[in-house]
C-alpha positions as CSV (number, residue, x, y, z in Angstrom):
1,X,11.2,-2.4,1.2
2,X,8.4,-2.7,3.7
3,X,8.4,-6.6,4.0
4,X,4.8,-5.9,6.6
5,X,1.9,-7.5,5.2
6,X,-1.0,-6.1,4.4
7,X,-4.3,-7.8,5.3
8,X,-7.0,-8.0,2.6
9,X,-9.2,-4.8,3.7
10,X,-12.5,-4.7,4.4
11,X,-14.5,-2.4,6.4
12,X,-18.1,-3.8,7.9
13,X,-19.3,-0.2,8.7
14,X,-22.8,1.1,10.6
15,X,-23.8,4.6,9.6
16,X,-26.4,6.5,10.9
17,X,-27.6,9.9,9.2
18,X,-26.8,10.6,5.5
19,X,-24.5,8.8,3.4
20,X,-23.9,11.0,0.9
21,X,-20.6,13.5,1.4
22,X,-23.0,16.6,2.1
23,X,-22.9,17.2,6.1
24,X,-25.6,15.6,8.4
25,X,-27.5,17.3,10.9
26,X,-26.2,15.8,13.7
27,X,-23.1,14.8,13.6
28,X,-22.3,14.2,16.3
29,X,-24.6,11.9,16.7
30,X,-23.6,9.7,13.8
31,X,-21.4,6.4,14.8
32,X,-19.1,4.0,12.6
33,X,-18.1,1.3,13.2
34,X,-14.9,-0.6,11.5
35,X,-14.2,-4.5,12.1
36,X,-10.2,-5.4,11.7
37,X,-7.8,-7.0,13.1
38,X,-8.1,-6.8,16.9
39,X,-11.6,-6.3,16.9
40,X,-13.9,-3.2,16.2
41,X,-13.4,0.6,16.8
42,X,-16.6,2.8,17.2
43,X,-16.3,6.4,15.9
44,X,-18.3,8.8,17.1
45,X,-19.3,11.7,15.3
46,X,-16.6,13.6,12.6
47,X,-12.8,13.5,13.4
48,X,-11.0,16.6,12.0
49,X,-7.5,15.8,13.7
50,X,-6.4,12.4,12.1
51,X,-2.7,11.1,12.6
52,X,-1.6,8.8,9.8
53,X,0.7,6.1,10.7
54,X,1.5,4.6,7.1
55,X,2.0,6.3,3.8
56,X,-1.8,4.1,2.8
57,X,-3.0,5.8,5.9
58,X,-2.1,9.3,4.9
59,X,-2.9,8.4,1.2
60,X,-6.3,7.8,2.4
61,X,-6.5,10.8,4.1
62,X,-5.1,12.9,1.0
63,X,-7.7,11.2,-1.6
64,X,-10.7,12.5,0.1
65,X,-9.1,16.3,0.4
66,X,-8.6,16.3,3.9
67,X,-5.1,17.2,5.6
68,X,-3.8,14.7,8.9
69,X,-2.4,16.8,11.8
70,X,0.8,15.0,11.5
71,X,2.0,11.8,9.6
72,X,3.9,9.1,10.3
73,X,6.9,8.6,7.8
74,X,9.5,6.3,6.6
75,X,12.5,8.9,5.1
76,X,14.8,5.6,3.9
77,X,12.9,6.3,-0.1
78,X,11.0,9.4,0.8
79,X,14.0,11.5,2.4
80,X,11.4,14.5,3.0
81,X,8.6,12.0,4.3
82,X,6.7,12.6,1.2
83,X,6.6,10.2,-1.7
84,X,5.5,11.5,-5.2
85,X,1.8,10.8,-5.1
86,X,1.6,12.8,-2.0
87,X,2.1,16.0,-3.2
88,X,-1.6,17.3,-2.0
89,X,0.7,16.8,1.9
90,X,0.7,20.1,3.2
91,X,4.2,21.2,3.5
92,X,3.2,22.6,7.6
93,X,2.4,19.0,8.9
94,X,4.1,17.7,10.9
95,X,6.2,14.9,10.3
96,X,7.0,12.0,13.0
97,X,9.8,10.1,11.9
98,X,9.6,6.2,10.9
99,X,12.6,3.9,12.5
100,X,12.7,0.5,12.2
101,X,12.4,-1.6,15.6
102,X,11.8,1.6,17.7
103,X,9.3,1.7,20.2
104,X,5.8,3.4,18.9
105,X,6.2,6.9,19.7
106,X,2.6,7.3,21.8
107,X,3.2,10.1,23.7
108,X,4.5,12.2,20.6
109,X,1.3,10.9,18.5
110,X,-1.0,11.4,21.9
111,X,1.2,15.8,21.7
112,X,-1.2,15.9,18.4
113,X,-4.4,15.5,20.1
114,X,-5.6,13.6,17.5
115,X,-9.2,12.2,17.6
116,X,-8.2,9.8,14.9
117,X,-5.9,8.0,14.8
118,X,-5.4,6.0,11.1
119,X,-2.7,3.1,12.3
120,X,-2.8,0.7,9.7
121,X,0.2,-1.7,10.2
122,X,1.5,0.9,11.7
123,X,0.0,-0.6,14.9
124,X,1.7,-4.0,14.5
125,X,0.3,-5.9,18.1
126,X,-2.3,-5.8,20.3
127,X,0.0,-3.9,22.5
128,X,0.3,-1.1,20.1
129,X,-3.6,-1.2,19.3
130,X,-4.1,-0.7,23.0
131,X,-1.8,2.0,23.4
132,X,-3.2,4.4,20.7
133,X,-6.7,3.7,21.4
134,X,-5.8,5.0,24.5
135,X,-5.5,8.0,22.7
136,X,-8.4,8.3,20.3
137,X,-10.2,5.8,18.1
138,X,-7.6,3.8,16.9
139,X,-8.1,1.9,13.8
140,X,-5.3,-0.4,12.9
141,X,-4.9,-3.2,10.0
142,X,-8.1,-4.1,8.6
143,X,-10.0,-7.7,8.8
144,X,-10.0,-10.0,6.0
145,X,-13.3,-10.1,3.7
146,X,-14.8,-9.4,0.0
147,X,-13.2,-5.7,-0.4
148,X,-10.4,-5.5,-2.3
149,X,-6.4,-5.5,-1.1
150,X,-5.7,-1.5,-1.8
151,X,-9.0,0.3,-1.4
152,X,-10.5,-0.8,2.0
153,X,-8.8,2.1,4.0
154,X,-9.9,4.7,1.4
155,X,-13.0,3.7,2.1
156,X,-13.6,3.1,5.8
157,X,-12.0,6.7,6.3
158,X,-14.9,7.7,3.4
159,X,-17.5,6.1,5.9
160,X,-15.7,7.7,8.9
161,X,-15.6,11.2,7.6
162,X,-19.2,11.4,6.1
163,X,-17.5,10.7,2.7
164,X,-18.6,7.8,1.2
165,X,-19.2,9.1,-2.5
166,X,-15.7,11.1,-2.7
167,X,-14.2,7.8,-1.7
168,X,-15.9,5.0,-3.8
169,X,-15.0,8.2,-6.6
170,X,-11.8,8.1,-6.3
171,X,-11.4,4.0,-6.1
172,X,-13.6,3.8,-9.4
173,X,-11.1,6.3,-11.3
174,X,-8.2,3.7,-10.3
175,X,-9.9,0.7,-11.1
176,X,-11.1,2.8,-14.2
177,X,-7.5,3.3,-15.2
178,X,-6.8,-0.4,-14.8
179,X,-9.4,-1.5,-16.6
180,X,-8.8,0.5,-19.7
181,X,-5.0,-0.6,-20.1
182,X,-6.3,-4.5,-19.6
183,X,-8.6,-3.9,-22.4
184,X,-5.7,-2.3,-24.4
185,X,-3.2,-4.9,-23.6
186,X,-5.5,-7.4,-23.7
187,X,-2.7,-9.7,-23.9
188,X,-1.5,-9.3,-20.4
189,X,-3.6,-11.7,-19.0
190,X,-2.1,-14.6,-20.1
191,X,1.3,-12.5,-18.2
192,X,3.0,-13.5,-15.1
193,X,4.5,-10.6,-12.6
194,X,6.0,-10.4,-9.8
195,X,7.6,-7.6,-7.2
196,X,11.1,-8.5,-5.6
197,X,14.1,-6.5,-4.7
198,X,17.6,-8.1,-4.7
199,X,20.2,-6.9,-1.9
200,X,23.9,-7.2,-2.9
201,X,24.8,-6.9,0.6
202,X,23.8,-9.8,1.8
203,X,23.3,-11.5,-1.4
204,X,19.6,-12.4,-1.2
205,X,16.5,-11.6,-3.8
206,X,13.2,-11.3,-2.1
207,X,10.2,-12.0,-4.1
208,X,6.0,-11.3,-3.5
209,X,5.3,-14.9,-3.6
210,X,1.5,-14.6,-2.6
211,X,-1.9,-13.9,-4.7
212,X,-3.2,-12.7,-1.4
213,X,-0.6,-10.2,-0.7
214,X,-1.9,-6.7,-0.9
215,X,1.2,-6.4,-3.2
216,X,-0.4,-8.2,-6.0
217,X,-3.4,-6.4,-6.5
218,X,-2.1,-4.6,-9.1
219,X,-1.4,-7.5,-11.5
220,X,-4.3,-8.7,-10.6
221,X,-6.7,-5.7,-11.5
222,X,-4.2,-6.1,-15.0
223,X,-5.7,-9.7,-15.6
224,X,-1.9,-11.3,-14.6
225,X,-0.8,-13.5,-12.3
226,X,1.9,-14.5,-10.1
227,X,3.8,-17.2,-11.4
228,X,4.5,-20.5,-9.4
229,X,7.6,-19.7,-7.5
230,X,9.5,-22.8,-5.9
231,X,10.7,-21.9,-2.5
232,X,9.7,-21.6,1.1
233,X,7.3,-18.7,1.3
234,X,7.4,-16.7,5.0
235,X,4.9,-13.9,5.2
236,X,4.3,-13.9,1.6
237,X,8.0,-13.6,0.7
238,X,10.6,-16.1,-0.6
239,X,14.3,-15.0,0.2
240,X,16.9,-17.0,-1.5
241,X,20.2,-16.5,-3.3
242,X,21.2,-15.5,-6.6
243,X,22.3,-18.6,-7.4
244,X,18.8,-19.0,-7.9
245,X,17.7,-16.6,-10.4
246,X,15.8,-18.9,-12.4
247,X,12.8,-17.6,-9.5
248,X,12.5,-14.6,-11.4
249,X,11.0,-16.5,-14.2
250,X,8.3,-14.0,-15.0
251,X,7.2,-12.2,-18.0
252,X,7.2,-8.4,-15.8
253,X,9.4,-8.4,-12.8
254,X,9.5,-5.2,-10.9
255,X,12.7,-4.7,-9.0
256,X,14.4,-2.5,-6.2
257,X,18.5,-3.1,-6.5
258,X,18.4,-2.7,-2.4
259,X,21.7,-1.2,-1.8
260,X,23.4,-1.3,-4.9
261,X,22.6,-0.2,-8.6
262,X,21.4,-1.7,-12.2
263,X,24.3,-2.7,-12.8
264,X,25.0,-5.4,-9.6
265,X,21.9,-7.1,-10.6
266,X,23.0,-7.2,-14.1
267,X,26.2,-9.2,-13.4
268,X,24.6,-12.2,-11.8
269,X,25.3,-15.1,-14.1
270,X,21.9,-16.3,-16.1
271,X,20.7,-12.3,-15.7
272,X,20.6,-12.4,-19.5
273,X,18.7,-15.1,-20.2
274,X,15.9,-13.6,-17.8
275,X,12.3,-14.2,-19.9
276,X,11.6,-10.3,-18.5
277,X,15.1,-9.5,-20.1
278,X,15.0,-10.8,-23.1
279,X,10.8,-9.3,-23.7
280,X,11.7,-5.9,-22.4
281,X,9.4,-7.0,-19.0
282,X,12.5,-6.1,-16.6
283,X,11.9,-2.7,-14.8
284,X,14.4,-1.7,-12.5
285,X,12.9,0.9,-10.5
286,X,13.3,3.0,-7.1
287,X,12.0,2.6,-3.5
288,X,9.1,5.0,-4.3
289,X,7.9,2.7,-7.0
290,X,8.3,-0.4,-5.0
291,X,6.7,1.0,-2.2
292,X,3.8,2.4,-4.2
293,X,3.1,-1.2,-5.0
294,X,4.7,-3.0,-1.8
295,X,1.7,-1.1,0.4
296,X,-0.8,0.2,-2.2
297,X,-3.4,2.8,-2.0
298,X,-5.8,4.0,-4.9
299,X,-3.3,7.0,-4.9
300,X,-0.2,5.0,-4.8
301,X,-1.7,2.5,-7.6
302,X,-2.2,5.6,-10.2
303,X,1.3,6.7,-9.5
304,X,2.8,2.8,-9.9
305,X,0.7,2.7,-13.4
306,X,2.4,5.8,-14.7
307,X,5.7,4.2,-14.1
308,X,5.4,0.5,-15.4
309,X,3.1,1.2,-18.3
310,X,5.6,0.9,-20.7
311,X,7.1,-2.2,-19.4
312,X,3.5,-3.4,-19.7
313,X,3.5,-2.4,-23.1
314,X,6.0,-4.8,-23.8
315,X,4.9,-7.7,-22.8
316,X,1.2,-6.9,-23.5
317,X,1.1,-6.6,-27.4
């Protein structure tokens, strides 16, 4: 699992020319500009070659009906780069290969000649930022502000691209979606959740411990909340043993068996007398889903929604 935090995203944007999706007159003389992280990036005019460094990147990229020139990819739960709510990826784009602690591959992302480049944490210092805005435009993890923890990327590409409606569309069918199974399980708001993954390997579970984590936006959206989780939180994580599985005290606990299967998670002593267990609120699920929720886009989001609703279901009537 991606254990990278996502920032809250927000996008403080100036647009000149129209801001509907039909074309402007000049576009190349239109300019955006996006606050985050390290600072501001200035677009000028309307990129058509975008290279996508994380699967929200490309998933922001893909909702407004556009195609990057290549992709960045982790294969580990998506062995053919492409996770299930991706299937708009052409299958001719090329594919640069995700490896964790490697060096940022500029000079294979600079071969693209993109005039875009959609980094997200995939530009992870300052050093990288610099790098790839040597490049083209670079625009990496977004600042912190009053947008909400999935959508912000969706919709700073929407302002980039001269796309604004096609991207507040496609947010309002997702938070749509959310919206209607809140009302019909009203009940879930009185629900705890929380994401984790256990790893037999090293014997650890690894829990989203943080309201502010971009992983818990979709409980949120629900009307549910994390519950109080006692142990040292690092990056909006706890890691502790299975000795102490009373921390998965939740009424929904999503989980990745890291390494292993049902089964190994199923044999740790107190497993059975889980609340999520014993409700039918224990999903045991695959890296996609994980990762759909771990770093969420509005496309990503639909997907996860598909898969847990019945779990929901459960717990919420």
């Amino acid at each position: 699992m991606k254990r990278v935090l996502l920032a809250a995203a927000l996008i403080a944007t100036a647009v000149t020319g129209c801001s509907t999706d039909a074309p402007t007159e000049s576009i190349q003389d239109r300019t955006t500009t996006v606050d985050h992280t390290f600072g501001t990036t200035t677009v000028a005019g309307n990129p058509t070659r975008i290279v996508t460094l994380t699967a929200p990147a490309t998933d922001a990229v893909l909702a407004l009906g556009l195609q990057p020139v290549a992709y960045m990819a982790d294969v580990t739960g998506a062995p053919d780069g492409r996770y299930p709510w991706e299937s708009a990826l052409a299958a001719d784009v090329p594919r640069i290969d995700s490896v964790d602690g490697a060096a940022l591959p500029a000079e294979r992302i600079a071969s693209y000649e993109p005039d875009l480049i959609l980094a997200d944490w995939g530009a992870a210092t300052k050093g990288d930022y610099d790098r790839l805005s040597a490049i083209a435009p670079t625009i990496p993890q977004l600042g912190t502000g009053d947008g909400s923890t999935y959508d912000g990327l969706t919709r700073a590409l929407g302002r980039i691209v001269d796309k604004q409606s096609k991207a507040e569309n496609v947010v309002a069918a997702v938070d749509t979606r959310l919206a209607e199974t809140a009302t019909r399980l009203p009940q879930l708001k009185d629900r705890t959740a929380l994401l984790s993954q256990y790893i037999p390997a090293t014997q650890q579970l690894v829990l989203v411990a943080d309201p502010d984590d971009s992983a818990s936006a979709f409980y949120e959206k629900l009307g549910m909340s994390l519950p109080v989780v006692d142990g040292d939180v690092t990056g909006g994580r706890v890691v502790t043993s299975p000795e102490r599985l009373d921390v998965l005290s939740s009424d929904l606990v999503i989980m990745l068996v890291n390494g292993g299967t049902a089964a190994d998670l199923e044999r740790l002593p107190g497993y059975g007398d889980l609340p999520s267990v014993k409700s039918g609120g224990m999903f045991v699920t695959d890296y996609a889903t994980v990762v759909a929720l771990n770093t969420p886009s509005p496309l990503s989001i639909d997907y996860a929604l598909d898969q847990v609703t019945p779990f929901l279901t459960s717990i919420g009537t």
